[in-house]
C-alpha positions, 0 to 999 in steps of 0.5 A: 211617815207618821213622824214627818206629818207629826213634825210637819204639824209641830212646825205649823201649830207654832206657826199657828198665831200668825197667819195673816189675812188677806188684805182686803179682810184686815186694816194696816196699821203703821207703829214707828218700822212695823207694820202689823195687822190689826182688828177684823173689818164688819164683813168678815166677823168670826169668819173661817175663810182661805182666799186664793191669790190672783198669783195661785190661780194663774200660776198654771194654764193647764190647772183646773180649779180641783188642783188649785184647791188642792195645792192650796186649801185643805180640801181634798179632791176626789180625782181619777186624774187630769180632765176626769170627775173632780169632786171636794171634800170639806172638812170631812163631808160628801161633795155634795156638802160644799156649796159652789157658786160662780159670781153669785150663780150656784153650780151645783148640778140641781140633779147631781148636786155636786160640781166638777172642778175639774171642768172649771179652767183657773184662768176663768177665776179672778177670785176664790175664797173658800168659806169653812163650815158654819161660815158658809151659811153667809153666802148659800144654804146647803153648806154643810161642809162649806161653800166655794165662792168663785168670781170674776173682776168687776173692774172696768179695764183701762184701754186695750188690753191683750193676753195669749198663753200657748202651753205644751205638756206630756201626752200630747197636752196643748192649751191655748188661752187668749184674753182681750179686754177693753174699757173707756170709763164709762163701758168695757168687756173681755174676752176669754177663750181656752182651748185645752186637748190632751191624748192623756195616754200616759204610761203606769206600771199595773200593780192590780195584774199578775207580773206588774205589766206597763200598760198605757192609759188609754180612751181617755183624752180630752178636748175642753173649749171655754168662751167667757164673756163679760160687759160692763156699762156704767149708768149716767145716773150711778150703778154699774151694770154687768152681763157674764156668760160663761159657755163650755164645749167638752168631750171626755173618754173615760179610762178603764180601771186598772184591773179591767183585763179587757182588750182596749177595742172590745168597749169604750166609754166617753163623756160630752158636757155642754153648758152655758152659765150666765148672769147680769147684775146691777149694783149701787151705793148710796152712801152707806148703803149698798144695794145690788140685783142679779138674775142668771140661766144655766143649761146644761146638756150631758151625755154619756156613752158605754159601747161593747163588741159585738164582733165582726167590727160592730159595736153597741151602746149598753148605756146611752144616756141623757140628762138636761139641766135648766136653773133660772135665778133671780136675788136681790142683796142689800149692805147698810153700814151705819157708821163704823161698828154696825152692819147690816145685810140682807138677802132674797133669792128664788130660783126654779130648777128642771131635770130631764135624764133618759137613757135610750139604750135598754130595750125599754128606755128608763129615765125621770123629770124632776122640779125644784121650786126654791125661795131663800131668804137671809138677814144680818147684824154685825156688831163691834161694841167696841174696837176690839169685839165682834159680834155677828148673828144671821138667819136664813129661811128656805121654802122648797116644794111646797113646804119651809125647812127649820130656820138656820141660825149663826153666830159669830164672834172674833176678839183681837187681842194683841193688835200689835200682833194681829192676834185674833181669835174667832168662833162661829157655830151655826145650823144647816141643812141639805135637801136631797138632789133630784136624782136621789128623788127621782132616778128610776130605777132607785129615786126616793121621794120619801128622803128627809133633808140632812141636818147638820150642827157646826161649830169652830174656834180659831186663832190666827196673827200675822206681823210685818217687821221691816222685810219679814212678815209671817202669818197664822192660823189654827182652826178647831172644828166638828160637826155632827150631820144626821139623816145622811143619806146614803146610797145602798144595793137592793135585794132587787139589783138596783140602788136606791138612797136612804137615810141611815146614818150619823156622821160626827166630823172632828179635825184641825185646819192649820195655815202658815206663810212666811216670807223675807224680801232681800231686796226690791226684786229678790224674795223667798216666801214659803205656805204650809197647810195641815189638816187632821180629819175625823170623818166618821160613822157614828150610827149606833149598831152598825157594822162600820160605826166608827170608821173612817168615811170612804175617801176621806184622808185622816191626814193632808198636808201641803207645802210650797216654796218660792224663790224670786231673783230679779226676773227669776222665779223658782217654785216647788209645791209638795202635797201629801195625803195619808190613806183613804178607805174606798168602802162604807164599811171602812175595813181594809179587805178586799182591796178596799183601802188606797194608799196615801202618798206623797207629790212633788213639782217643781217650775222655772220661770223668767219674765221680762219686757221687749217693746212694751210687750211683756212676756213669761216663759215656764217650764214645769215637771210634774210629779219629779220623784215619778210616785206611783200612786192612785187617787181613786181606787184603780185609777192609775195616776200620771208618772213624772211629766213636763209642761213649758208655756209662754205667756205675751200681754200687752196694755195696762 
């Protein structure tokens, strides 16, 4: 295995200088029969960013953004499983470290302060860019590892449009999606509605019991509803006018571990979300100025249940708990170009978050509020001297509470080298700083109000080039980084019984993140494109004088990598996706006994699909299997995974 992901990163480092970017961040230049990719736009100086395509994020219904990302970025994915808690871990940080917005609306729970990918459907995404390390401070604060930027379209539809997918899949999964859109010119809206339900009761050999016996994961099916709303008006006197809501409906039982000898009926646990997220805009141009005003709500209600046996048929909830989540926000953006080598931008964000948690099983019920009262302000200059050279600075300012966090500051800096090539090379190193979440305040019992903000120093250097000759085009990119975050903040058992959080370490984050594509057109309908991602990730306690220092954070895979390949024949598409993560420890202390180590493993899927048009009406049929080499293996410790499955979908649009 170490030979194949050292060859693997070999053939990516010599693909490493021609990464090419997305086409909207690099101009096109025509030199007589090649086309290469040239110097960087203002926006994107010095920036380290992967953009998902509209292809990637809707190349399956039943994927949820915790598998896109996965597949195709180098952030790993803490999952139990499909429709189970899906946390990213960015360059070797916690999740609450990646910073996740939603057409400018932070999703992070203000309580929790982490997102569950799993719960965001990959239809309801139109865009995702994934912002590495320092670059995260242009889009939020608190992005120690990197921040996750999801939006909607903003173009306004042409006439009716229609789009229905109906999906079925192993363990009783079915999925529906529906999407209808219209638009005049002047105004228009969409409609997206999804609903996805599985038994998810898939069978596993138990390698955690005496005889390895085959048991089933049961009391973990699902039912998740998703409603997405979007209106578009354009004013009679310019400026467009948005409105986006975004509601969720989701019901979850939680599987057992595999090491639970319990019989299925004595206990059961389940999970129910209910959330609404919105956000209306208004943005306008004034020549070279681009101004731009937001305002959104989130609600959200979670509510979790643990129930045992009495015997005689009566069950009692251990745990009955809720928690209430309100975050209300309001900012305000501008963008001056003048002329073509200076930028200027500015951003004025403030927002109020309230959390109400109980739990109402113990005799005597437990439970806290919590506020949160947050201004953020961020001003930046970007800079070509000349064509060649970028330069960008930016500082951000937070108020929270009462009292103002340090100033973070940035820079940045790209140089093209070779335009012919594309060839690029960019830095960046910035300052940044998490604040404890609620929870880590105020959870009775445990909360910590006494917590210092963790505080996180970022730097990179990246090279990437990409070039189009004819039908072939290829593309890279090699990022060096590291970090070094002090005051982090970790959860430990008390003398008392419960846990509570302090500040007691020093992590120093080192690693490469490596990208490349390659694709050849054979005709105007034939293709094959192959991407490859490698990532080498040191994550490690570096808190002198204690037990675990310099170990390996929980969790957090030394080595990733993933690869995908896509044949295209006509209406014919052929795609196979391989993913591979080397082993992750499962404690603090990073020692390999008790179990405390879960093995790394590698995945393969492969799908079929063909598209073709009768009547005006276009339709795609798929089919899929998941896991084809039937791995056994385990995310999360404990958490048995599916073996091999299969899906096949059908997709009807109709309109422009």
């Amino acid at each position: 295995m170490k030979r194949l992901v050292a060859i693997l990163f070999g053939v990516l480092a010599s693909l490493g200088s021609v990464w090419a970017q997305e086409a909207d961040s690099l101009r096109t230049v025509a030199v007589e029969e090649i086309v290469v990719r040239g110097a960087r736009s203002l926006r994107d100086i010095g920036v380290q960013k992967s953009i998902m395509s509209d292809a990637v994020l809707k190349e399956s219904l039943s994927a949820s953004m915790a598998e896109v990302l996965a597949q195709n970025s180098t952030i790993f994915i803490k999952s139990s499983g499909r429709a189970t808690l899906s946390t990213a871990s960015l360059r070797g940080t916690a999740p609450s470290h990646t910073a996740v917005t939603w057409n400018g609306v932070e999703l992070a729970s203000p309580m929790l302060g982490m997102v569950d990918f799993s719960l965001i459907p990959s239809y309801f995404v139109d865009g995702s860019e994934v912002y590495h390390g320092s670059t995260s401070v242009n889009v939020t604060g608190g992005g120690i590892g990197g921040a996750v930027a999801l939006t909607t379209s903003n173009e306004l539809p042409s006439g009716l449009n229609v789009q229905y997918i109906q999906s079925l899949a192993s363990f009783s999964t079915h999925d529906e999606y529906l999407r209808i859109g219209y638009g005049n010119g002047r105004w228009g809206g969409s409609t997206r509605i999804l609903n996805s339900a599985s038994e998810n009761d898939f069978p596993y050999i138990n390698y955690d019991k005496v005889g390895h016996p085959r048991e089933y994961n049961k009391s973990c099916g699902y039912h998740d509803k998703h409603l997405l709303q979007e209106l578009y008006l354009n004013g009679r006197r310019g400026g467009r006018w948005s409105l986006k809501v975004w509601a969720t409906d989701s019901s979850r039982g939680i599987p057992k571990l595999s090491v639970d000898y319990r019989d299925d009926d004595l206990t059961k646990a389940w999970q129910d979300e209910q959330s609404v997220r919105s956000v209306t805009s208004w943005r306008r141009s004034f020549g070279g100025l681009r101004v731009a005003v937001l305002g959104g709500y989130n609600i959200d209600l979670l509510h979790y249940i643990y129930q045992f046996s009495k015997g005689g048929g009566l069950m009692e909830r251990a745990v009955d708990s809720r928690s209430l989540t309100h975050h209300t926000f309001t900012s305000a953006d501008a963008e001056w170009s003048i002329g073509n080598n200076l930028m200027l931008a500015a951003n004025l964000k403030g927002s109020v978050s309230i959390a109400r948690s109980e739990d109402v099983a113990p005799l005597v019920p437990v439970g806290f509020e919590g506020h949160r009262k947050e201004l953020s302000s961020f001003l930046s200059a970007r800079w070509k001297p000349i064509e060649s050279v970028g330069l960008a600075a930016s500082v951000r300012e937070e108020w929270r509470d009462g009292g103002w966090s340090p100033v973070i500051p940035a820079l940045f800096v790209d140089v093209t080298l070779l335009e012919d090539w594309g060839l690029i090379v960019s830095s960046s190193v910035a300052k940044n700083y998490h604040h404890p979440t609620l929870s880590d305040l105020y959870f009775v019992p445990g909360g910590n109000p006494n917590l210092l903000p963790e505080e996180g120093v970022t730097f990179d250097l990246g090279v990437e080039c990409g070039v189009e000759r004819g039908a072939l085009k290829a593309g890279g990119k090699v990022t060096l980084y590291g970090s070094n975050i002090s005051n982090w903040i970790l959860w430990t058992p008390t003398i008392k019984g419960f846990w509570t959080p302090e500040n007691l370490s020093r992590v120093r984050s080192r690693g490469v993140e490596s990208r490349a594509n390659l694709s050849y057109r054979f005709s105007r309908r034939s293709s094959v494109e192959m991407n490859a991602i490698f990532a080498y990730t040191s994550s490690v306690n570096a808190t002198e004088n204690s037990a675990s220092y310099g170990n390996q954070l929980p969790y957090i895979p030394l080595y990733s990598a993933s690869m995908s390949l896509t044949a295209r024949l006509g209406d014919w598409e052929l795609k196979y996706g391989w993913q591979y993560y080397s082993e992750r420890y499962t404690s603090y202390s990073g020692t390999s006994f008790g179990g405390g180590v879960v093995d790394g493993y590698q995945l393969s899927d492969v799908s079929l699909s063909r598209g073709f048009t009768v009547g005006g009406v276009r339709v795609k049929a798929c089919v899929g299997v998941n896991n084809l080499f039937d791995v056994t293996y385990q995310s999360v410790l404990s958490r048995p995974m599916p073996p091999r499955n299969y899906s096949a979908s059908v997709e009807i649009s109709w309109g422009k």
